[in-house]
Structure formats: C-alpha cells, structure tokens
Steps between C-alpha positions, in 0.01 A plus 500: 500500500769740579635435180199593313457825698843603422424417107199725535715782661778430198200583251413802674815654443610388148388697222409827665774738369434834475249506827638644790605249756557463896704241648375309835636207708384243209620704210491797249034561447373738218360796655108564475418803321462817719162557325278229616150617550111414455215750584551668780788284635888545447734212598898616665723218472679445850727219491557138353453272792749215468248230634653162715523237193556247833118557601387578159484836515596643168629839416263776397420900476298667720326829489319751617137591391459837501203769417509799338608696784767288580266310768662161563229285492679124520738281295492249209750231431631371206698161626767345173486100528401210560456290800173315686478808763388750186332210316284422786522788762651797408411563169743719210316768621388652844323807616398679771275800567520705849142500662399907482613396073287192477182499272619740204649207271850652512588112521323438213726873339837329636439217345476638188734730527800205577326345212740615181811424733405155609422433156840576345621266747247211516266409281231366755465500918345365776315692724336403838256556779329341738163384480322738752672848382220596260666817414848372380282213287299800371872654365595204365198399353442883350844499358395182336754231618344173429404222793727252513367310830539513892753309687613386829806735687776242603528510846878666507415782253492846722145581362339150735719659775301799421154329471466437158384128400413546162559683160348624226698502208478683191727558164506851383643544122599916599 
C-alpha cells in the first residue's frame, strides 16, 4: 500500500512544469492557483499537510473559506492519494463550516471553487459523510457527486474513535 501511495504522489508531481511549486516533507507539490473562487466564496491556500503514510494519512492542501469581506467562515481539504482511510473515511475532500457561517451553501461555493484545481490533478474523488449530517449530504449531493454506497468505519480509524460507524461514499468527477 505504501508503495502505491508513493506512485500516486510521483504522478502528482511529474508533468507540471511551468506551475508554481512548494516543497513539503514528502516532496516538491504544484501550487493551487491564488484565484480560486465560486459565488460569494474565495479559497487562501495555507499549507500542504504532509499526512502520516504509517496510519494512512496522506498528504493534502488545506484552505481557508473565506467571504467577501474576508470573513473566515471554515476550511476545505483537498487530500493527494490513495489509501483505505480516504477510500473509506476521510474522503479526497473535507470541509468544514463554523456554526454563525452554516446554512448559506458556502460549502457547496468551496467546493466548486477547489473544483478546476482538483481537476488538473485528479480526474475523479471520493467524498464522504456520515449518514446523519443532512447538510454535508445536501453539499455533496447538490454538487452532484454520485452515491457510491455506505460502509462500516474500521474500528482503528480516528473517525470510530470519534463516533463515526459508518460512511457514505460518493465519487465526484470535479
């Protein structure tokens, strides 16, 4: 498995000359453009977090979702690889909204706004939630990422140790 992770993070890399770059712990990562927006949401890039390939964690970008007024209103995810934590927990992608931002679909905006960069990376995603958070299936569902069915947590995956027991799963072609 490790193997195939780092194959996935060798693909990432090759091929993107000319796009600005940032080297982490696991290697040199094309920048995301600084223009990434949707409506009335604006993504910042923050960092590339270098995941834990020894509990499955791969390596990702995170950012900021902010409004208009520069409001920070929660993060979104975009994680790069391949292992059975984002097939079955995590997801490629993960957002969050802060409670006074909730109900406004800027989930649904940041989704679409990561969108063109996730696609010149990967051609398709998973994306999860779990069962009872009507709102996040209402993102997913809106942005119009395809069911793909609902699954047990494993036991030693942090999201049981968090309460989860199942999954939804869904592929999203950005």
């Amino acid at each position: 498995m490790r193997d195939l992770i780092l194959a996935v993070y060798s693909m990432v890399t090759q091929g993107l000359e000319g796009m600005m770059t940032a080297t982490s712990p696991i290697g040199t990562w094309p920048l995301p453009p600084g223009n990434l927006s949707s409506g009335e949401v604006k993504l910042r890039f923050v960092r590339i977090t270098p995941g834990d390939l020894t509990r499955g964690f791969v390596p990702g970008y995170h950012f900021r979702i902010l409004l208009a007024d520069d409001s920070d209103a929660g993060h979104i995810n975009f994680r790069v690889g391949d292992s059975e934590h984002v097939r079955v927990c995590a997801g490629h992608i993960g957002f969050e909204i802060w409670e006074p931002f909730r109900g406004h679909g800027y989930a649904l905006a940041a989704c679409r706004a990561v969108a063109p960069f996730v696609r010149s990376i990967s051609g398709e995603v998973t994306i999860t939630c779990d069962p009872d958070n009507a709102a996040s299936r209402l993102t997913i569902e809106r942005l119009g990422a395809s069911f793909v069915d609902e699954v047990p947590v494993p036991a030693d995956d942090p999201h049981y140790q968090r309460g989860s027991r199942s999954k939804r799963r869904y592929r999203w072609v950005p």
